[in-house]
C-alpha positions in Angstrom: -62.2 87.0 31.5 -61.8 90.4 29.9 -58.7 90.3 26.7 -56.5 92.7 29.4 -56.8 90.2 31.9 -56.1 87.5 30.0 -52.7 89.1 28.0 -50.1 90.4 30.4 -48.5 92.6 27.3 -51.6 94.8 27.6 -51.7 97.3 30.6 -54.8 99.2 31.5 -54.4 101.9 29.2 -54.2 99.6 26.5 -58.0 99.3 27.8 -58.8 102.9 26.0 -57.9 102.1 22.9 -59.1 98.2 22.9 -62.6 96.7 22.6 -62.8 93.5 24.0 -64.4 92.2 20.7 -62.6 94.3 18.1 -58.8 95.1 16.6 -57.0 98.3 18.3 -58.5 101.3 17.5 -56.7 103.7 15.8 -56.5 107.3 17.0 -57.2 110.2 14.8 -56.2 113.9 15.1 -60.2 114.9 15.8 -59.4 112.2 19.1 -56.7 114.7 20.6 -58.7 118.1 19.7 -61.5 119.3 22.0 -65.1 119.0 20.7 -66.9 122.0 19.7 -69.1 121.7 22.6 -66.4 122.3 25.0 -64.7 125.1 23.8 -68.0 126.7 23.8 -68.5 125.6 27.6 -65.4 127.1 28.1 -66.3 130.8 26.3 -69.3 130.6 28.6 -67.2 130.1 31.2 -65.1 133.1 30.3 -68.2 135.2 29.3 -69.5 134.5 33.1 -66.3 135.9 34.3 -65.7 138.4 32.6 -69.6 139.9 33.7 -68.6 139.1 36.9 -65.4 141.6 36.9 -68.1 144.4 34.3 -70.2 144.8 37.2 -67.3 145.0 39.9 -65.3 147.6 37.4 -69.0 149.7 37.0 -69.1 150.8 40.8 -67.8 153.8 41.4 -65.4 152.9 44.0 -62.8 150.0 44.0 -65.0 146.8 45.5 -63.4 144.5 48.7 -60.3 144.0 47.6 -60.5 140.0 47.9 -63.5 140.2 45.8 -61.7 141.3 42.8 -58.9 139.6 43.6 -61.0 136.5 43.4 -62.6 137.0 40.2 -59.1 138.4 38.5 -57.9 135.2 39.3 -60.9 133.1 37.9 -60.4 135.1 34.6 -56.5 134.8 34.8 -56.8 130.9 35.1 -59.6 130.2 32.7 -58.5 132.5 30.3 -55.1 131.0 30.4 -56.3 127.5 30.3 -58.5 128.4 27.6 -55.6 129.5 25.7 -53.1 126.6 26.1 -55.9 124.7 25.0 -56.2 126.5 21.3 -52.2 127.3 21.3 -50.7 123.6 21.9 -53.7 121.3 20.7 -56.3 123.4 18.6 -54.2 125.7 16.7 -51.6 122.9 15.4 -53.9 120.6 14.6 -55.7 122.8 12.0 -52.3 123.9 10.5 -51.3 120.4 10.1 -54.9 120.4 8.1 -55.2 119.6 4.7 -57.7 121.3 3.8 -56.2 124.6 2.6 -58.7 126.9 3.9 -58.8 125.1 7.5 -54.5 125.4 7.7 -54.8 129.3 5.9 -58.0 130.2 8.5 -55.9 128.4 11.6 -52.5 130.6 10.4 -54.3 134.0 10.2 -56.2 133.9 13.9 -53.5 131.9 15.4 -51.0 135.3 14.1 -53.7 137.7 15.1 -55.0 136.7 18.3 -51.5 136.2 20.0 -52.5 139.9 21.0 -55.1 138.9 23.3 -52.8 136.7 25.7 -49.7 139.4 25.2 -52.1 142.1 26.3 -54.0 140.4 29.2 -50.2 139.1 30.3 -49.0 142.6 30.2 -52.3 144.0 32.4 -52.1 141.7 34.8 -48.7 142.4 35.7 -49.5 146.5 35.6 -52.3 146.3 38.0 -51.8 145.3 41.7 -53.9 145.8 44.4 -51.8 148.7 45.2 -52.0 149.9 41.3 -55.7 149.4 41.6 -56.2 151.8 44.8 -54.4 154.3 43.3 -56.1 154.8 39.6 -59.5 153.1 40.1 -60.4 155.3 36.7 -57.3 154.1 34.9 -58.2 150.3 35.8 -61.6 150.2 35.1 -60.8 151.7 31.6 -58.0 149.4 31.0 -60.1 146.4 32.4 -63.0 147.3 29.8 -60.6 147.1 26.8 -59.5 144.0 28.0 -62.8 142.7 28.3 -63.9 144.4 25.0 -60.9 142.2 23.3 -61.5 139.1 24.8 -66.0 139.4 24.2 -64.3 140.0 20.3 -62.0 137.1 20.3 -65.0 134.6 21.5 -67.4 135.5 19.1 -64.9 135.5 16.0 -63.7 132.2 17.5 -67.0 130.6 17.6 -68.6 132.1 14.1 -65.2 131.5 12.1 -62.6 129.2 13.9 -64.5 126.8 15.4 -67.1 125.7 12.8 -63.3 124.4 10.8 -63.1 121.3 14.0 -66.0 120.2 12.1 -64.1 119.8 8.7 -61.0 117.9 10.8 -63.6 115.6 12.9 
């Protein structure tokens, strides 16, 4: 009979944390932050995306509307996701670092990448499907930017925010 089973104090999430052999185990701040490994899934996922709505903005003409509304909205809610992720769990946990370089590294791209999410927020809510039909020229250009910024944030996350989970784990 498993430990759970046999103590009716312990419920079944106590079963997480518990090894039927050994004391409680203890969790760390590496056990709330995301590995490494799946931010980076999730910049691939935004990469994909984002090449998806590049070759929709490169025609010359406004695609099926439902098309790009489709792929707007997988960038809107990966992006977003993405960025909860670094804003409530990520970004906290390296300020609450120790390590002085880790907190002051964490401090300076949490400040300066709050741009990305004000920007994209600010875009979304400027082009409708209505907006879009109208000034095709204006959106692509405005889309590019966006997409410029967010290519930018990804590979400054990976080469100089990132590699600091590593020094937290």
């Amino acid at each position: 009979m498993s430990s759970i089973a046999s103590n009716p104090r312990l419920g079944a999430g106590d079963a997480l944390h518990r090894d039927e052999q050994s004391e409680p185990r203890r969790t760390t701040l590496s056990d709330s932050l995301p590995t490494r490994s799946q931010l980076h899934k999730e910049h691939a996922e935004l990469a994909s995306v984002a090449r998806q709505l590049a070759s929709l903005i490169a025609q010359t003409v406004p695609p099926e509307a439902s098309k790009l509304y489709e792929v707007r909205m997988k960038l809107a809610t990966a992006l977003t996701r993405h960025l909860k992720t670094e804003d409530w769990v990520v970004y906290p946990a390296l300020l609450r670092s120790n390590n002085e370089l880790v907190a002051t590294t964490a401090r300076t791209f949490s400040a300066s990448m709050g741009q990305l999410a004000t920007e994209f927020h600010a875009y979304v809510k400027r082009w409708g499907a209505t907006e879009i039909s109208d000034d095709w020229e204006g959106y692509q250009r405005e889309t590019a930017e966006i997409l410029r910024m967010l290519s930018l944030r990804i590979k400054r996350e990976d080469r100089d925010l990132y590699p600091l989970l590593d020094d937290e784990g």
